[in-house]
N, C-alpha and C positions, 0 to 999 in steps of 0.2 A: 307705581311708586314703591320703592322698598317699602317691606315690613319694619326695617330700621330708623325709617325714619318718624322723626316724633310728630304726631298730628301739628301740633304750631309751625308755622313758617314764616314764625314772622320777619325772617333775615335774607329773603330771597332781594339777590342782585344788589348786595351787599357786602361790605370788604372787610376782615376784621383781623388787627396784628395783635398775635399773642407771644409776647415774651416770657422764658421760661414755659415752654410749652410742650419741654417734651416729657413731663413727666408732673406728680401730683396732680395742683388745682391749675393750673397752667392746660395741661392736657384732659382735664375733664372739660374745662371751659372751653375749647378747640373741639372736642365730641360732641358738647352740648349745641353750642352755634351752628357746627356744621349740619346737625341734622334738622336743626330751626334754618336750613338756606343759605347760610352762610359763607362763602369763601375767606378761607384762614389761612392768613402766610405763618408760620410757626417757626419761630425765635429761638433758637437754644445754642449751646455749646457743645452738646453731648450728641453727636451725630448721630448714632448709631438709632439711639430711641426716638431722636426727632424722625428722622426720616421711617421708620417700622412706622410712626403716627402718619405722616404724611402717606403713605402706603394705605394704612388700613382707611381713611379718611376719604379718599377717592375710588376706594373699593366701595364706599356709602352713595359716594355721589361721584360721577367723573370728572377728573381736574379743577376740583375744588377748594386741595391743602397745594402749597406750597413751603418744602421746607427749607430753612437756610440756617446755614452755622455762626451766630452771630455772637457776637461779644456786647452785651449793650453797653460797657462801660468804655467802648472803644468808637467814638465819633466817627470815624470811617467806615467802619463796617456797620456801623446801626442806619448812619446816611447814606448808602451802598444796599444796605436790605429795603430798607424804605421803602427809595425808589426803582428797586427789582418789584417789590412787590404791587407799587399802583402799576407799572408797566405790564405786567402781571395781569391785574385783574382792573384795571380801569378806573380805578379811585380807589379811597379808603374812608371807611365811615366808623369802624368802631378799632379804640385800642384798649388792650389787657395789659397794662404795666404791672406784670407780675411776678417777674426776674428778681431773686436777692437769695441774699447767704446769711446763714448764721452767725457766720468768720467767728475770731476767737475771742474767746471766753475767760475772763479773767479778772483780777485786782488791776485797776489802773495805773498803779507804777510797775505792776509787769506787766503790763502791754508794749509793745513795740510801735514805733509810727507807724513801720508799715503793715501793722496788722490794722490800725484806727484808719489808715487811708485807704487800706483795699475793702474794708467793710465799706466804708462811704463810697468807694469808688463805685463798689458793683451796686449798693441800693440804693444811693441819693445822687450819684453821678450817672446812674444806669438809667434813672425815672427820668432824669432832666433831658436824655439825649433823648427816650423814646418820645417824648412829649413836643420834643425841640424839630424833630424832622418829622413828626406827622403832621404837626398843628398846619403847616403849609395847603397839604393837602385835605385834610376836615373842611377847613377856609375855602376850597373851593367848592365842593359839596354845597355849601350853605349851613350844616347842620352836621354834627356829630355826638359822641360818647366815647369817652374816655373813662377808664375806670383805674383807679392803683392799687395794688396790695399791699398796705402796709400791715398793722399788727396790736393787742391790745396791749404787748408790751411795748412800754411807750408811750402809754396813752390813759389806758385805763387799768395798767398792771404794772408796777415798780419791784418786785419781789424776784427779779430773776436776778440773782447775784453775779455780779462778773459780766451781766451781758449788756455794758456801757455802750460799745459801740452800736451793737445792733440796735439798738432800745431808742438812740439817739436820730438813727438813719430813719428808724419809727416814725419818731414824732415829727420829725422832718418831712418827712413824705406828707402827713395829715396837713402841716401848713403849707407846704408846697402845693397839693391838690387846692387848698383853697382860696391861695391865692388866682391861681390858673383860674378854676371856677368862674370868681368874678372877673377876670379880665377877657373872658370869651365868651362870657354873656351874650354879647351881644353881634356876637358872630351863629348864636345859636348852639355854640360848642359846649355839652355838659360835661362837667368834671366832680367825678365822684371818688371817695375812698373807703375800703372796707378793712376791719382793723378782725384776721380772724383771731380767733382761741387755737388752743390744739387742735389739729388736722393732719390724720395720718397722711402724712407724706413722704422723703426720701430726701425734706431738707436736713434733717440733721447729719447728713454724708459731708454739710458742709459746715460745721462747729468743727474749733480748734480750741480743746481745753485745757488752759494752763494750768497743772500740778496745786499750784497756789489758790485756787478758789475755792476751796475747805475753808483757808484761814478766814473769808470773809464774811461766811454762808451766815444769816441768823434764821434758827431752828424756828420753822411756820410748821404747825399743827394744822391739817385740814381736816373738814368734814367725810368720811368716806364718799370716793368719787368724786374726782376734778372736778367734773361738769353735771350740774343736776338735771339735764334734760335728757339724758346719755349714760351710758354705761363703759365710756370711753369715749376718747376723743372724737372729733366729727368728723367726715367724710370728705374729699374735695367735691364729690356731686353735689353734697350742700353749698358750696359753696358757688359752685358752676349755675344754680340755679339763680342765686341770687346777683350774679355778674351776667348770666341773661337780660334778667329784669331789665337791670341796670342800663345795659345796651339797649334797650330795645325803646320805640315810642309808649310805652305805657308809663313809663317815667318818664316822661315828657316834660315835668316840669320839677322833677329832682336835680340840683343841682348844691353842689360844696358841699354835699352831707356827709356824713360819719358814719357808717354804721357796724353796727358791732354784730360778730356772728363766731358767738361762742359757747351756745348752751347755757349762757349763764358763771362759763364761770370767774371770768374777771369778778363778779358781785362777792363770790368768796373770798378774792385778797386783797 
């Protein structure tokens, strides 16, 4: 056995789609599964990094990552990677809906529609399709994990000025997950949501800020240092570890939860 791989296995012979994968908490959670046994088909847009991860990922274990250039906000191509990927790898038991944008940032009468529709499109339109064409195949398993990334802004943070859309796709995703939850109950299927804090990642490649959100900012004082568990924002390995869990039979009986993984520092605003 590699030295790479992590003593837990607990994801052998096991199938797991991570959208937004080729980079941040998306691709650490694709690192982390795979070396707990996991076969991971890996979601993204951005070809170039998904497939390096696919790459490095079967260099750990052989023909293990599958990568594909997928749009989730795009119904044909998300139902087209799907089912590439149970054909693939023979079922599907865990999903990472962890795909979304920052999109643009701004006062809400300069916002554009199409700025408010492609934010919902790629986060609230993105989670429904990933959710919409795996649940098929969870169902037959008997049993699965599902997990979404949504955000504590939204939820447990209101203070980001100008960021209406995102913030909204937020809180959507949280009742979205819990609706889902109770209605797969009883298929065995869990549906969990994790709301992070700051985590250095490469989403803000995808914020568009409008000039105008000066005029609406109202001046917050904080304590030195965002996050009081930290010296900066968190990691996606944090995060990776706890979307383990998540997947895994040790939560076994976690299901519509919330959980917050911020350092603390949503309690600040």
């Amino acid at each position: 056995m590699s030295p790479n791989i992590a003593k837990k296995q607990r994801f052998i012979g096991k199938t797991a789609i991570i959208t937004g994968a080729g980079s941040g908490i998306g691709r650490a959670t694709a690192i982390q599964l795979a070396r707990e046994g996991a076969n991971v088909a890996l979601f993204d847009l951005v070809n170039e990094r998904n497939f390096e991860l696919e790459q490095k990922l079967n260099k750990l274990r052989k023909d293990c990552a599958l990568a594909l250039d997928v749009d989730t906000s795009d119904a044909e191509r998300m139902e087209e990677a799907v089912r590439q990927t149970v054909e693939r790898f023979g079922g599907l038991d865990i999903v990472f809906a962890n795909a979304g944008i920052n999109g643009a940032v701004g006062p809400i009468e300069e916002l554009s529609l199409s700025d408010w529709e492609h934010t919902m499109s790629v986060n609230l339109t993105g989670t429904f399709l990933t959710l919409k064409y795996s649940i098929p195949h969870l169902k037959k398993k008997g049993k699965g994990s599902i997990i979404i990334t949504s955000s504590i802004n939204g939820n447990s943070r209101f203070a980001s000025f100008g960021w209406s859309p995102y913030s909204t796709t937020k809180a959507g995703q949280v009742a979205f997950a819990k609706m889902a939850a109770l209605e797969l109950a009883k298929f065995k299927i869990r549906v969990n949501v994790i709301c992070p804090g700051a985590i250095s990642t490469n989403i803000d490649e995808s914020t568009e800020f409008n000039e105008e959100v000066g005029s609406i900012v109202i001046p917050i004082e904080f304590p030195q240092g965002a996050q009081p568990l930290a010296d900066g924002p968190g990691k996606p390995d944090n995060v990776a570890e706890l979307v383990s869990f998540l997947a895994s039979d040790e939560s076994i009986h976690i299901t519509g939860a919330q959980i917050v993984i911020d350092g603390a520092e949503s309690l600040l605003s």
